[in-house]
N, C-alpha and C positions, 0 to 999 in steps of 0.2 A: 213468746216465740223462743222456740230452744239458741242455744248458742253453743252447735257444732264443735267454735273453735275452745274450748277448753274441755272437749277429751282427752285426754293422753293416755298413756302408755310408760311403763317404767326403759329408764334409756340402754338396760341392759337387752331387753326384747325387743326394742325400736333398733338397736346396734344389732343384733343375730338377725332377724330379718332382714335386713335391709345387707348384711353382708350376705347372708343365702343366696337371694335371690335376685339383688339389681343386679350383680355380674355375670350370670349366664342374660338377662335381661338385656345388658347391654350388647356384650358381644353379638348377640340377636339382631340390634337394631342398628348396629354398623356392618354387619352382613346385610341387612335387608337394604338400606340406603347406598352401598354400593352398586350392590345389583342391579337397583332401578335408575341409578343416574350416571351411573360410570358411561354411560351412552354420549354423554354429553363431551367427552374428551376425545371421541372421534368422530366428527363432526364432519371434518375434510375428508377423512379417510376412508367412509363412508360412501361421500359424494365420489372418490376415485374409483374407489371398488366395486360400489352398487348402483350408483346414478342418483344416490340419494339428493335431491337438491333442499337448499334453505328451507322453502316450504314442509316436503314430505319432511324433512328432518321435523321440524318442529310438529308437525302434526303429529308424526309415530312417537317421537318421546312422550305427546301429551295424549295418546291414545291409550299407555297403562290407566289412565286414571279413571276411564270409562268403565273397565273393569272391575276396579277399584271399587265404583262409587255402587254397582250396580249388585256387586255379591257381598259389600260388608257387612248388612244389617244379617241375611243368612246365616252369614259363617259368625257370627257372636252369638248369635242365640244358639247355632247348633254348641260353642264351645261354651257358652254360660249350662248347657243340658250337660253334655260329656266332660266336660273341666279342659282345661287349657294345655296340661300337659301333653297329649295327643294328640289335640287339635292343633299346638302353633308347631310340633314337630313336625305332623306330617305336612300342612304350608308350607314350611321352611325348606324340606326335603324338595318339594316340588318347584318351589320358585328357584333354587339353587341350578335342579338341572336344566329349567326352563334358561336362567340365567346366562347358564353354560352354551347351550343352544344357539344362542345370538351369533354363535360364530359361522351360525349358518345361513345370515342373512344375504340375498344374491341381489335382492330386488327390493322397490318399493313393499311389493305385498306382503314380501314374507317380513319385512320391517313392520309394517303392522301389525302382522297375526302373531308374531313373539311377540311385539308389545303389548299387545292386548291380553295378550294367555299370561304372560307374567302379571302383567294387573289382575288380573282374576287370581291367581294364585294367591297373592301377598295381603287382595283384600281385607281379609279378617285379622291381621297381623297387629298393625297399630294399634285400632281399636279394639281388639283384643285383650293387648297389655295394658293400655287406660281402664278398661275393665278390671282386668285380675288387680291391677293394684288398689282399687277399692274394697277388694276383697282382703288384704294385706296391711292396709296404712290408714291409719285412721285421718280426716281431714285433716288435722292441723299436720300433718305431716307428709301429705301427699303432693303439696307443692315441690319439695324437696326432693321426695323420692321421684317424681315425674321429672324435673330437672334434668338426674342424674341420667334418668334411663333416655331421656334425649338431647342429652350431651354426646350421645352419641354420634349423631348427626353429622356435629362440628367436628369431630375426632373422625369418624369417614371420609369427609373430606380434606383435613388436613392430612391424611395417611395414603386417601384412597388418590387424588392427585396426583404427588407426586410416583406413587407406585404405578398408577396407571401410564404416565408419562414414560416409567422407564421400560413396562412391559408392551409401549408401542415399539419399544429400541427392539423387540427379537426379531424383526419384519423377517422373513423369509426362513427362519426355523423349522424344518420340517416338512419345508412347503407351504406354511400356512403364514399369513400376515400378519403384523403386530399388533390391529385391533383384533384377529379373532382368540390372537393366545391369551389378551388382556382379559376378554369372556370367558375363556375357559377356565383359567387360573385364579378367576375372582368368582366364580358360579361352583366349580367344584368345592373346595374347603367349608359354603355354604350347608351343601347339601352332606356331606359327614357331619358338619359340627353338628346339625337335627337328631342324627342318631342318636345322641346323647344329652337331646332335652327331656326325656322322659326320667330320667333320672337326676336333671338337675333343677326343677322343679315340684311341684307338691302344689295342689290344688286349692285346695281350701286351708285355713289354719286349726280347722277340728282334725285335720290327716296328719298334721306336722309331727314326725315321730322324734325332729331333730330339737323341738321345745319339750318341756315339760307338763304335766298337766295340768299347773296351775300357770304357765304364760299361754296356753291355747285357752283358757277361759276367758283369760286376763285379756285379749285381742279379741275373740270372739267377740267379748262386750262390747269391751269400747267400738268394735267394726259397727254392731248393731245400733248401738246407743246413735251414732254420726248418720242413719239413714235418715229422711226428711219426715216430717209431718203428713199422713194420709192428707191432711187438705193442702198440701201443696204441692202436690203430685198428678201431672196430666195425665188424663185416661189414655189406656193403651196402644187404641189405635195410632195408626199411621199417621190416618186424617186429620185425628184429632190433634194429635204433636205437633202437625202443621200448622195447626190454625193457631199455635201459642205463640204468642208476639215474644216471648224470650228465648223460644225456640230457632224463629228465624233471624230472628239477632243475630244468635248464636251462629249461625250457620252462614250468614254473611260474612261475620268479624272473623272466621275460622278461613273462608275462601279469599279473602283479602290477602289474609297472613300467608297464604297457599302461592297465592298467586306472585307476590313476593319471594317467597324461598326459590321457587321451581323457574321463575320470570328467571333470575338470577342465576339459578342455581343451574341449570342448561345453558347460561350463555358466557357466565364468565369467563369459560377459557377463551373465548372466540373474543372476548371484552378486553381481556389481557395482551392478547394476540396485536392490538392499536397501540402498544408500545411500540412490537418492531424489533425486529433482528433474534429473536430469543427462540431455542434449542425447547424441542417438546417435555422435556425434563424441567426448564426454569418454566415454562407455561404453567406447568402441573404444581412448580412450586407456588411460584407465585400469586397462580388460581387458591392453593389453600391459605391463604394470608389471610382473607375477611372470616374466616372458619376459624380461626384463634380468637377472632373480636367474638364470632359468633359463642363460642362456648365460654367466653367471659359471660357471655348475656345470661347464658342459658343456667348457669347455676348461681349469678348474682340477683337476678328478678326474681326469680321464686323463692329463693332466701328473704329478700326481702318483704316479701309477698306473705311469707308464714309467718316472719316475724313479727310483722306488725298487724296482721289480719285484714289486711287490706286488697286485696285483688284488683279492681277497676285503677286505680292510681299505677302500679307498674304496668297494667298493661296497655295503658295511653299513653306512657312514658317510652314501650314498648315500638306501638304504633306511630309515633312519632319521631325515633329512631330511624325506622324503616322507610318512613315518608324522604324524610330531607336525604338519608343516604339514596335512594332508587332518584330523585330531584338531581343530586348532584353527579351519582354514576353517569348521568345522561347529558348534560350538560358542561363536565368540567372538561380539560385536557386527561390526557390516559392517567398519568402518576396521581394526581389531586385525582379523577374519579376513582381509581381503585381504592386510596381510601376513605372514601365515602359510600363503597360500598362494604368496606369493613362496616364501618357503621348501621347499615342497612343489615345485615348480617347478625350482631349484634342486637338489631331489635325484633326481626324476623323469627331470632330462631329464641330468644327470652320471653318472647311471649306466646308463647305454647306451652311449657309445662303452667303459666300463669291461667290460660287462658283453661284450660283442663280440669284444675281443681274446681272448675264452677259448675257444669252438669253434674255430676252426682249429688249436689245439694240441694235438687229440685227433682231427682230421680231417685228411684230405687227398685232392685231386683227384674226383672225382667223388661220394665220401663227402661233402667238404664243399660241394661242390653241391648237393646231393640237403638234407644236414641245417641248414646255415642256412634255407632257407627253412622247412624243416619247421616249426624253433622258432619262426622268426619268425611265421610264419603260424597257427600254433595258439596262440602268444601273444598274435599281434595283435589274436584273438576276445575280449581284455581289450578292443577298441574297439566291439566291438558288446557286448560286457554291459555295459561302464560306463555308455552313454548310459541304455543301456535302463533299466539299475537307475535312473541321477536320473530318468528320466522317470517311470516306474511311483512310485516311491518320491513323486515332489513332485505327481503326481496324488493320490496315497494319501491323501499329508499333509498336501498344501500349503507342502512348503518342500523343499528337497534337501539340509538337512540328514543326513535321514536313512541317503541314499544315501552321503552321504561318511563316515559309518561305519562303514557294510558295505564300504568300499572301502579302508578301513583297516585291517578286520580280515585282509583278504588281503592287503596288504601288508606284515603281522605275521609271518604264516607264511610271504611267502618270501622276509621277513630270516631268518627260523629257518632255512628251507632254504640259502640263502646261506651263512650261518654255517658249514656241510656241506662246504662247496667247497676239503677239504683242500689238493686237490691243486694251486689257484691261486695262485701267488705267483712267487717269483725263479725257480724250479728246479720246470718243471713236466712 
C-alpha cells in the first residue's frame, strides 16, 4: 500500500502557494460565515420587527442548509468542469447580495425564502475549496492548509460579533432598523470583494504563471503521485457511494460536528444573554470568546494531525471536546457554561480541517467531486436540525438547555463512529 504521507514538496513552493492562495481563501470564508449566521444576533429583533418567534427562528436559520445539501454535489462538479475561479466568484457575488437582501425580511415566509435562496447560492462554496485545495497541497500538507482556510470561521465570529452588535446601535438611520443595516453592510463588501476573485486565484497549478516551470512540475507530481489506488476507489455512482460503509461514516461524523457548530453557533448570543444585565455590544463580545478557544483548535489539531500522521486520534480528542463542552454549556450556571462552551468550540471547529484531509484518500478526480460535497452537504443538515432542535426545544421549555443535550447525544455516537476510522492514520 502506498504511503501518501511522505510526498512533499520543496518549503519554498509549499510557502508561495500557500501565501498566493489561503488569503484571498480565507477572506472568502469569513465573508461566507458571516452572511450565513450573522442571523443569529438578531434573534429578538426579529421576533419585534417580523413576528419571527423561537420556532420560525430556528427553522429559517436552519432552512439555508437544505439548500445547501441539495445543490453542493451540482455546483462542484460544474466548478471541477469550468475551474474555480469563476465559479466560487460568481456564488460569492450572488450570496452577498442575497445576504444583503435579508433586510428585507417582513414576515415568516420571506425569512424562509432568503434563507433558503442563500443556501442554494453558497452551496458549492465549502466544498468547493476542500476541493481546489487538493488540487494545491499535497496530503501531508493539507491538514494545515485546510486549518488555516477555516480558521476563518473562529476569526468571523470573533470580529463578526461584536461588529454585528454595534451595527445593531444605528437602529433608526435612515429610516431603516439596526438589524437591517447589519444585512446590508455585511452582504454588500461580500459581493465586491467576488469581483476580484478571478484574479486572485488560478485554477489549476499547470496555469500558475506566478511559479516557475520547474515548481508546476514539481506540484503537479507530487499532486498526482497523493491520488489513491484504482482499487480503493468507489465506483462513481451516487448509489454506489452510499452503500460504502466509510462513506456513511463519514457523513455521520461530519453532521455531528455540524450539528455542534450551528446548535451553538445560533444560540450563543441568546446562551450569553442568561448572565443578565449586558448592552448588545458586551453580548456580541462576549458571544466571540468561545471563538478564540475555537481557533486555537482549529490550527492546533491539524498541526498535530500532519505532524504526526495520525488523523483518527485528534479527531476523538476533537469529538470529545465538543462532547463534555455542549454537557456542560447546558447544565452549568451562565459564567462556568460559557466556558465550556469555549471548550466545545475548540473541538467543533478543530476537527474539521482533521476530519477533511481523510476523503481524498479514498477518492480521486471526479469521484472526489461528486463525494465531498455529497458529505458535506448531507452533513451540513446538522445546521438546519441543530437550530430547529434549540428552537422547538426552548419553546417547549423555555430554556435550550434541553436542546444541547440531544446534541450531545449525537455527538456521542459519532465519536463511536470515529473511533471505526481504522484505516486513518500514517499509512492509509
Amino acid at each position: 500500500m502506498v504511503d501518501i504521507s511522505t510526498t512533499v514538496i520543496s518549503s519554498e513552493l509549499r510557502r508561495r502557494v500557500a501565501r498566493r492562495l489561503l488569503p484571498p481563501l480565507f477572506i472568502m470564508f469569513v465573508l461566507s460565515f458571516l452572511d450565513r449566521t450573522n442571523v443569529s444576533l438578531v434573534k429578538d429583533q426579529l421576533h419585534a420587527s417580523a413576528g419571527i418567534s423561537a420556532a420560525v427562528f430556528g427553522l429559517g436559520a436552519g432552512v439555508f442548509f437544505i439548500g445547501y445539501a441539495v445543490f453542493g454535489v451540482p455546483s462542484n462538479l460544474v466548478l471541477h468542469r469550468i475551474g474555480a475561479r469563476r465559479w466560487l466568484a460568481g456564488m460569492m457575488f450572488v450570496w452577498g447580495v442575497l445576504s444583503a437582501l435579508m433586510a428585507l425580511t417582513s414576515d415568516p415566509t420571506s425569512f424562509y425564502l432568503l434563507r433558503f435562496a442563500l443556501g442554494i447560492a453558497e452551496a458549492g462554496f465549502f466544498p468547493g475549496v476542500i476541493l481546489y485545495i487538493t488540487y494545491w497541497f499535497p496530503y501531508r500538507e493539507r491538514g494545515k492548509a485546510t486549518g488555516v482556510f477555516q480558521s476563518a470561521v473562529a476569526v468571523a465570529s470573533i470580529v463578526g460579533n461584536p461588529v454585528g452588535g454595534y451595527l445593531l446601535g444605528m437602529h433608526g438611520l435612515l429610516g431603516l432598523d439596526g438589524w437591517q443595516w447589519m444585512f446590508i453592510l455585511e452582504g454588500v463588501p461580500t459581493a465586491v470583494f467576488a469581483l476580484a476573485v478571478p484574479w486572485l486565484l488560478t485554477d489549476r497549478p499547470e496555469q500558475a504563471r506566478w511559479l516557475t516551470a520547474e515548481q508546476r512540475t514539481e506540484l503537479a507530481t507530487a499532486i498526482k503521485a497523493d491520488e489513491p489506488p484504482a482499487d480503493r476507489q468507489p465506483r462513481r455512482g451516487i448509489g454506489a457511494v452510499l452503500r460504502d460503509s466509510r462513506v456513511l461514516r463519514l457523513i455521520y461524523v461530519y453532521f455531528a460536528i455540524q450539528l455542534g457548530v450551528y446548535g451553538v453557533t445560533f444560540w450563543l448570543p441568546a446562551l450569553v444573554k442568561r448572565i443578565g444585565g449586558l448592552t448588545d455590544v458586551q453580548v456580541g463580545l462576549l458571544a466571540a470568546l468561545p471563538w478564540v478557544f475555537a481557533l486555537a483548535g482549529v490550527l492546533v489539531l491539524p498541526w498535530l494531525s500532519d505532524r504526526t500522521g495520525n488523523r483518527r486520534g485528534p479527531l476523538l480528542i476533537a469529538l470529545a471536546c465538543t462532547l463534555l463542552g455542549l454537557l456542560g454549556g447546558a447544565a452549568l450556571p451562565p459564567w462556568p457554561g460559557l466556558f465550556a462552551l469555549c471548550v466545545a468550540a475548540f473541538g467543533f471547529l478543530g476537527a474539521q480541517p482533521v476530519f477533511w484531509t481523510v476523503p481524498p484518500t479514498i477518492l480521486a478526480g471526479v469521484q472526489v467531486a461528486a463525494t465531498i460535497p455529497l458529505i458535506s452537504g448531507i452533513g451540513n443538515l446538522g445546521g438546519f436540525v441543530g437550530p430547529s432542535i434549540m428552537g422547538f426545544t426552548e419553546e417547549a421549555t423555555g430554556s435550550g438547555a434541553g436542546g444541547l443535550y440531544l446534541i450531545a447525544a449525537v455527538v456521542l455516537l459519532g465519536g463511536l463512529f470515529a473511533a471505526t476510522f481504522r484505516w486513518v492514520g500514517r499509512r492509509t
